[in-house]
C-alpha positions as a printed Julia matrix, in Angstrom:
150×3 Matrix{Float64}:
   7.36  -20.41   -3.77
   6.87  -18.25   -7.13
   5.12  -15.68   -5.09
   7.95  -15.21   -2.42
  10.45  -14.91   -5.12
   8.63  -12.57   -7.42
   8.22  -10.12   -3.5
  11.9   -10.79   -3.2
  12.09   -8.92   -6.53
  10.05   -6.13   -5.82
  12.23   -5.92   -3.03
  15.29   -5.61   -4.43
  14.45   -3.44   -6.52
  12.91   -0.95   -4.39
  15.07   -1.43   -1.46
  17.93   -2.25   -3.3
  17.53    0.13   -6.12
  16.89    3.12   -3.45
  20.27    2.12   -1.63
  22.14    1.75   -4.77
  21.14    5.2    -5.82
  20.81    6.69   -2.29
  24.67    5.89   -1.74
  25.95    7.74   -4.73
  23.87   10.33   -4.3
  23.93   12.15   -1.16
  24.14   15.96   -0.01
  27.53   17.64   -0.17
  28.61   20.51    0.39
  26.84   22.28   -1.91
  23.6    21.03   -0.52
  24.35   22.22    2.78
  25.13   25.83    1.58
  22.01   26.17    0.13
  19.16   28.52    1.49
  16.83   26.02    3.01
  13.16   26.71    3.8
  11.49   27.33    7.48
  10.46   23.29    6.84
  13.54   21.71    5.72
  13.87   18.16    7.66
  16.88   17.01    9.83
  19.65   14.92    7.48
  18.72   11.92    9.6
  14.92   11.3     8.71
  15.78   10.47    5.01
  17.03    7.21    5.94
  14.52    5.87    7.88
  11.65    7.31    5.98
  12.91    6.06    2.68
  14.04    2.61    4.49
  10.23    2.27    5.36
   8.86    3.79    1.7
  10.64    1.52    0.02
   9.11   -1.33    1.95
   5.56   -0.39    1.21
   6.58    0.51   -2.99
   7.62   -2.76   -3.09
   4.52   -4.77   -1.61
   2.52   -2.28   -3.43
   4.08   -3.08   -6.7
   4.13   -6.44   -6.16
   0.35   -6.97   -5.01
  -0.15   -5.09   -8.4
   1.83   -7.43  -10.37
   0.27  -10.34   -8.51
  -3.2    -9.23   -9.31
  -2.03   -9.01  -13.17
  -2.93   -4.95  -12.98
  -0.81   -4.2   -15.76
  -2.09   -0.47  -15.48
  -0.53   -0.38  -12.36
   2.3    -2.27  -12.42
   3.58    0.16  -15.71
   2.66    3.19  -12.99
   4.37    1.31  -10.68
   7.56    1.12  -12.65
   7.13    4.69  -14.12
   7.81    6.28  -10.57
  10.31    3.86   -9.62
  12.42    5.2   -12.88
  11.56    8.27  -11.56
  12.41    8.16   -7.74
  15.74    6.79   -9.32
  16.59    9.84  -11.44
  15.75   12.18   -9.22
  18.72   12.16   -6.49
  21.62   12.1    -8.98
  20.12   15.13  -10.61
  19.41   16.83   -7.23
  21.95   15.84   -5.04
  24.93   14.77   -7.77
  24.1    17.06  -10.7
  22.75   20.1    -9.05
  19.69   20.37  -11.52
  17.29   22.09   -8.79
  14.75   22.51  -11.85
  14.6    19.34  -13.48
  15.12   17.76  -10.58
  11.93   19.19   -9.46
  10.26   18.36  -12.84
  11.21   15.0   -12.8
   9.92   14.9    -9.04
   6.42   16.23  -10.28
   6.41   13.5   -12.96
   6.92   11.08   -9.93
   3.8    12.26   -8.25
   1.55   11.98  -11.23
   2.76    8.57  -11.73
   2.02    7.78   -7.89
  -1.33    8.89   -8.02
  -1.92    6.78  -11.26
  -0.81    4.14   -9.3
  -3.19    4.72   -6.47
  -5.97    5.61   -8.83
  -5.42    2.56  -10.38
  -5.47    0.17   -7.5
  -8.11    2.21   -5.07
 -11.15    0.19   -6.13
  -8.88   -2.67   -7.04
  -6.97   -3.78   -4.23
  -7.09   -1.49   -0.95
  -3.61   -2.59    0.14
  -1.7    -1.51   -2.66
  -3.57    1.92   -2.46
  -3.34    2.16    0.86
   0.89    1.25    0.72
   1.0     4.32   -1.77
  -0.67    7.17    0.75
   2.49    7.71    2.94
   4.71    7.92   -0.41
   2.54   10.19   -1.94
   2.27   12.73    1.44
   6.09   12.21    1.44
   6.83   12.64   -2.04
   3.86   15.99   -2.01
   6.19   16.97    0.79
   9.43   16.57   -1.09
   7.84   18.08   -4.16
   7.38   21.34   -2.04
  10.97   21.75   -0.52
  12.48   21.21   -4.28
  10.41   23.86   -5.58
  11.08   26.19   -2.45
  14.7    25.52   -2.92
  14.6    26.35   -6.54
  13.07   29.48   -5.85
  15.37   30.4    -2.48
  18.43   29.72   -4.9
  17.71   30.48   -8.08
């Protein structure tokens, strides 16, 4: 029962954390009038691609936390503080910069995570390598917006 719970908890606070977060902080107008690059997404993968990221940080996390990989699991929380600062400074605060350095802060904490978990526990790693091509992705159009805008 204890281990149920404790992936409810992950859960929420992936899922529900990203929501949370995701709601209040979403492109306006000013995002729209920015100079986008050549590989800006559609508005309407976010959603489903986070929906489905957040799904795999959580059972990541939690198969961390499970297997008492304290290493990880302080990764693991690192770019989940992370992932939630970086939207209200993007998208609410219009901080293109430190939105981007927080963003490369994320990454480094994401590949802890996976460095700490690869020989460990497969799953968890394996969870991680869509966020991290995401995330390498997003990394990209934040800088290329920063320089297209700034």
């Amino acid at each position: 029962m204890m281990r149920w719970l404790s992936l409810l908890a992950f859960l929420a606070v992936s899922l529900g954390g990203g929501l949370f977060v995701g709601a209040r902080n979403t492109p306006d107008d000013w995002y729209r009038h920015l100079e986008k690059p050549w590989f800006n997404p559609p508005d309407w993968i976010f959603a489903p691609t986070w929906t489905v990221l957040y799904v795999l940080i959580a059972v990541a996390g939690w198969r961390a936390f499970r297997a008492a990989n304290r290493r990880a699991v302080v990764a693991w929380a690192v770019q989940m503080a992370l992932n939630f600062l970086w939207s209200p400074l993007f998208f609410s605060a219009h901080a293109v910069l430190p939105a981007l350095v927080v963003i490369l802060g994320m990454l480094a904490a994401i590949l802890a995570f996976m460095a700490r978990t690869g020989g460990r526990d497969p799953i968890a790693f394996w969870c991680f390598v869509p966020y991290a091509a995401w995330v390498s992705y997003a990394t990209l159009l934040n800088a290329a917006i920063w320089r297209l805008n700034g």
